[in-house]
C-alpha positions as CSV (number, residue, x, y, z in Angstrom):
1,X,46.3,39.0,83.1
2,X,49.8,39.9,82.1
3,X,50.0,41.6,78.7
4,X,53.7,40.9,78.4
5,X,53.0,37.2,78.8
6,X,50.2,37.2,76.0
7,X,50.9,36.3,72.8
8,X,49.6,34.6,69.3
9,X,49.8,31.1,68.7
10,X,51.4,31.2,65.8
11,X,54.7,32.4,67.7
12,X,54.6,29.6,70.5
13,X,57.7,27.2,70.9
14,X,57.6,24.0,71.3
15,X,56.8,23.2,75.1
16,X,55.3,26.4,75.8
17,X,51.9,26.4,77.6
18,X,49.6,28.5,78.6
19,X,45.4,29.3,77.8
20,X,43.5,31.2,75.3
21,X,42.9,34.8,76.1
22,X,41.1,35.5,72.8
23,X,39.9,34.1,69.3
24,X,39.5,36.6,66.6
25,X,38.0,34.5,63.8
26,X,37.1,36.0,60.1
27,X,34.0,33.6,60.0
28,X,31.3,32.4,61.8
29,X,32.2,28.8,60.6
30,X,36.2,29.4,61.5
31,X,35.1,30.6,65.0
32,X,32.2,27.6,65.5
33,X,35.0,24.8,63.7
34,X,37.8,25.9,66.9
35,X,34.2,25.9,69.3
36,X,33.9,22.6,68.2
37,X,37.4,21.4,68.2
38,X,37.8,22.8,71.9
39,X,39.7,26.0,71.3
40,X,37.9,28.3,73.6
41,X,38.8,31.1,76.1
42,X,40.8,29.8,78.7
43,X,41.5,26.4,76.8
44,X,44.8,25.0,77.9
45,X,47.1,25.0,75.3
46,X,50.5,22.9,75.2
47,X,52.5,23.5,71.4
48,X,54.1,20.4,70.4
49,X,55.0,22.1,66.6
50,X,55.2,25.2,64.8
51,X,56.4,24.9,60.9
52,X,55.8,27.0,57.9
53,X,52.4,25.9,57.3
54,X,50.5,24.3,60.6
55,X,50.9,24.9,64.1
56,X,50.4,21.3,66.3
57,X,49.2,21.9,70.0
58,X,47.3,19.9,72.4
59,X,44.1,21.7,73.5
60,X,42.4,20.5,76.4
61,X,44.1,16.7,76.4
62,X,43.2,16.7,72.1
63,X,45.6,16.9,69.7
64,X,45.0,19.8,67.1
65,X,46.4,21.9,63.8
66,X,45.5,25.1,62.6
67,X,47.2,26.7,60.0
68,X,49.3,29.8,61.3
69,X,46.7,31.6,59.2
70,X,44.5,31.2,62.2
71,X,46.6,30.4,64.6
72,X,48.1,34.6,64.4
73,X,44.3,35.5,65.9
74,X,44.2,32.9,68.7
75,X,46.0,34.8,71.4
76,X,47.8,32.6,74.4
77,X,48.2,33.8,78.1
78,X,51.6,32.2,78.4
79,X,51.8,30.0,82.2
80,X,54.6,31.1,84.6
């Protein structure tokens, strides 16, 4: 893993890609809602939006929003 390729969700760009290094969740439910969703460790992750408010990404071929609230603990692996 590349530490200078890492970075939180919440400062993607639109087209980036990459996978989830890490999830640091407040909550048991936060942590078990991305589980469910399909935002796990090495989850591929493609951001379609970033505003103000939510962050848009596809995980895994699903569609998904966060708010950048959690999206600044879910830590991307950017792809070459």
């Amino acid at each position: 893993m590349d530490m200078n390729r890492v970075i939180k969700l919440s400062d993607l760009k639109p087209h980036q890609h990459g996978r989830v290094i890490t999830i640091q969740t407040k909550t048991h439910d936060e942590m078990s809602r991305l589980m469910v969703a399909g935002v796990l460790p090495n989850a591929c992750i493609n951001l379609i939006q970033n505003d103000r408010r939510n962050v848009l990404f596809f995980a895994n071929n699903d569609e998904l929003t966060v708010d950048r609230e959690i999206a600044s603990r879910i830590y991307v692996e950017l792809d070459k």
